[in-house]
N, C-alpha and C positions, 0 to 999 in steps of 0.2 A: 482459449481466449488469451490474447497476448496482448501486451501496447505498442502500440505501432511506431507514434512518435509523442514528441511533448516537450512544452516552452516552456521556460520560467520566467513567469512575468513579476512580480515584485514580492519580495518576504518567500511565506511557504508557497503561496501562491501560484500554481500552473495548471497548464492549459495541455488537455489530455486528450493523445485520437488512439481510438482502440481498435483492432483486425476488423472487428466487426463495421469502421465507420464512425462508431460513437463518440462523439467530442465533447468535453465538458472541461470547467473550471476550475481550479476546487482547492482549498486549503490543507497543505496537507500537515501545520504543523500539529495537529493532534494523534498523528500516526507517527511521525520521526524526530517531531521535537525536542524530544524527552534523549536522541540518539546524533544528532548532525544540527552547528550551528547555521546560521544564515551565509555564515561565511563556506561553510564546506558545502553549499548547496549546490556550488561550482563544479562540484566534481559527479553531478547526475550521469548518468548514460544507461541507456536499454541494453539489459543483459541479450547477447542476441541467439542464446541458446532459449532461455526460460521465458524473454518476453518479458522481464520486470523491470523495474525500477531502482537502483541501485544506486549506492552512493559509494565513496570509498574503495574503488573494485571489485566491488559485492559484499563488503565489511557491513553494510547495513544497505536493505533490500525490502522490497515490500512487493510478494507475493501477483499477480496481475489480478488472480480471483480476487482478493482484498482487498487489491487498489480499486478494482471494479466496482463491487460492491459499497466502497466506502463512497468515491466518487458519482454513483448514483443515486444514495443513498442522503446524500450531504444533500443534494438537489432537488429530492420528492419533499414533498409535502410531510410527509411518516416517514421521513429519513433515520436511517440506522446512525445513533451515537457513534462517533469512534474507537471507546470503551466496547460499545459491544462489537465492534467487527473488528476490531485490532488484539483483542485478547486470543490467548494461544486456546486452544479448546482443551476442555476439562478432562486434565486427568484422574484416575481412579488414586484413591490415599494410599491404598497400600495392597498389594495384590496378596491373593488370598489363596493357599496352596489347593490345589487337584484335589478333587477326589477319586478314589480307585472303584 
């Protein structure tokens, strides 16, 4: 899964087509807001190795699984928060040595 292409229509706001066809709308400042102003939104462009989304030269990047999920998710009915799809996946507190 990759993103294909995609418009920035006003604020976080854009307009997403995915390999698959899929087109949607979607807000994304609960994913990069915290990371790129309205002002540096200018600098988006499709990584054209990984298929993502990418701001800055890849300095800030949001995954295509992610975006996917976030942007289908924003859309259902039982739509996934962005807290739960934008969080890094749980790491273990402290690794536990071998046993022999």
């Amino acid at each position: 899964m990759k993103l294909a292409a995609f418009e920035r229509r006003v604020g976080f706001e854009f307009a997403l087509t995915f390999d698959t066809g899929e087109r949607v709308t979607v807000d994304l400042e609960p994913l990069i807001g915290n990371y790129i102003s309205t002002e540096e939104l200018s600098t988006g462009e499709i990584d054209p190795d990984w298929g993502c989304l990418q701001f800055h030269e890849g300095n800030v990047d949001i995954e295509p699984i992610t975006l996917y999920r976030y942007a289908m998710g924003s859309t259902a009915t039982t739509g996934a928060s962005a807290s739960a799809v934008a969080q890094p996946a749980r790491q273990p507190d402290r690794h536990l040595p071998s046993r022999r």
